[in-house]
C-alpha positions in Angstrom: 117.8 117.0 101.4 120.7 115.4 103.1 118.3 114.8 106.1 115.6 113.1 103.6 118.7 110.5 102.6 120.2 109.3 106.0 116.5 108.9 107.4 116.2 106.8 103.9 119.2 104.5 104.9 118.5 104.4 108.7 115.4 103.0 108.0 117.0 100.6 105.8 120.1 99.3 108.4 117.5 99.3 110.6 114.4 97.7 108.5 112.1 100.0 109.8 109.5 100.8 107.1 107.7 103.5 109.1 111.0 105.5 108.8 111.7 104.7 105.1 108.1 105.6 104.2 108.6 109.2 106.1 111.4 109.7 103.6 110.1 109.5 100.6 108.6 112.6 98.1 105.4 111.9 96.9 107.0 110.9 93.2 109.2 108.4 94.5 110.2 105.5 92.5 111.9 102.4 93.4 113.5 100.7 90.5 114.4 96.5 91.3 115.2 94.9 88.1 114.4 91.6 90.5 111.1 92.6 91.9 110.1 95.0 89.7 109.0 98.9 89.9 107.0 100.6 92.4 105.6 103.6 93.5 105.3 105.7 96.9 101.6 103.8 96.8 102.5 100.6 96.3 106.1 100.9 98.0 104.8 100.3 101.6 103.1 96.5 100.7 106.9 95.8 99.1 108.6 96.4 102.1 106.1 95.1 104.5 106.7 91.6 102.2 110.3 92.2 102.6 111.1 92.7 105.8 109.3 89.7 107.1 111.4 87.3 105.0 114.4 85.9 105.7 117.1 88.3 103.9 117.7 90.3 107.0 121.3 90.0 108.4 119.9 90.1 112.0 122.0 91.1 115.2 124.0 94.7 115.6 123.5 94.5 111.5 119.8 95.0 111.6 118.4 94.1 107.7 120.9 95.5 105.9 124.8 96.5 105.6 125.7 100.2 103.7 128.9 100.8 102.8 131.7 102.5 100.0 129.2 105.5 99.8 129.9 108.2 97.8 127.6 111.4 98.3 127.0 114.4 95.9 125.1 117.5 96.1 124.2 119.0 92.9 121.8 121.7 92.1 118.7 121.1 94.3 119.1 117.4 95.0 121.5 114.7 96.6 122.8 111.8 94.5 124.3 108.8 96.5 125.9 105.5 95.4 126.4 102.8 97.8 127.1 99.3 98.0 124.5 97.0 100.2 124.5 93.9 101.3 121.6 91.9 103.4 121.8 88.0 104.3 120.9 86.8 100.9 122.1 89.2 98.1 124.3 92.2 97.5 124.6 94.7 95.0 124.6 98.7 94.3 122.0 101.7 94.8 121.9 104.7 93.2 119.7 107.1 95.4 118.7 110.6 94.3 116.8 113.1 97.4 115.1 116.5 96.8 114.2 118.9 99.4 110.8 117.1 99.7 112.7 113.9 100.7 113.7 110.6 98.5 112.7 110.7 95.1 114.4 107.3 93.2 116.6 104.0 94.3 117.7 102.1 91.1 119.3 98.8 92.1 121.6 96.4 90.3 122.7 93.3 91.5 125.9 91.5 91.9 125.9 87.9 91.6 129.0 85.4 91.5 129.3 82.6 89.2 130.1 79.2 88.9 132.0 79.7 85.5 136.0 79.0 85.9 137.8 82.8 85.6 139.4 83.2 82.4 143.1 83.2 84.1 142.5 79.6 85.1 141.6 78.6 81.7 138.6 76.8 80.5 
């Protein structure tokens, strides 16, 4: 299961579809309140789309940062919850793996604002 998961964010750091696509169970889901939701079927024309635009962070970084992950195993899967971060946005992942490889990533997003914080007043 574990194996199913680093393959699953290799393929991300690395932005290597062909490896995230190798990952995945057959009922995989991928949850982007952004782009919407897709299946293993429709997942490879996603990231295809993705990884020829501009969000990768390019270099040693390849297309995208993971970090402050925290990994559980529980039961006959493995949950993980990670912070990303590519060129153009950054947020968290919740990724759950099964012993026939990734089965969901649900994403929310962090955004900043341009609102004053409340200690300097409004």
């Amino acid at each position: 299961m574990k194996d199913h998961l680093d393959a699953y964010k290799e393929g991300w750091r690395r932005g290597d579809a062909e490896m995230i696509m190798g990952a995945l169970a057959d009922d995989f889901v991928y949850d982007d309140p952004l782009d919407r939701r897709f299946t293993k079927a429709e997942f490879a024309v996603y990231l295809e789309k993705l990884f020829a635009s501009d969000e990768a962070l390019g270099g040693d970084e390849g297309f995208e940062a993971i970090t402050e992950e925290i990994v559980q195993e529980q039961d006959d899967e493995v949950i993980a919850w990670a912070w990303f971060r590519t060129a153009k946005e950054e947020g968290a992942a919740l990724v759950k793996a099964g012993p026939d490889g990734v089965r969901l990533e649900r994403l929310a997003y962090y955004r900043t604002t341009a609102l004053t914080p409340r200690s300097q007043g409004r």
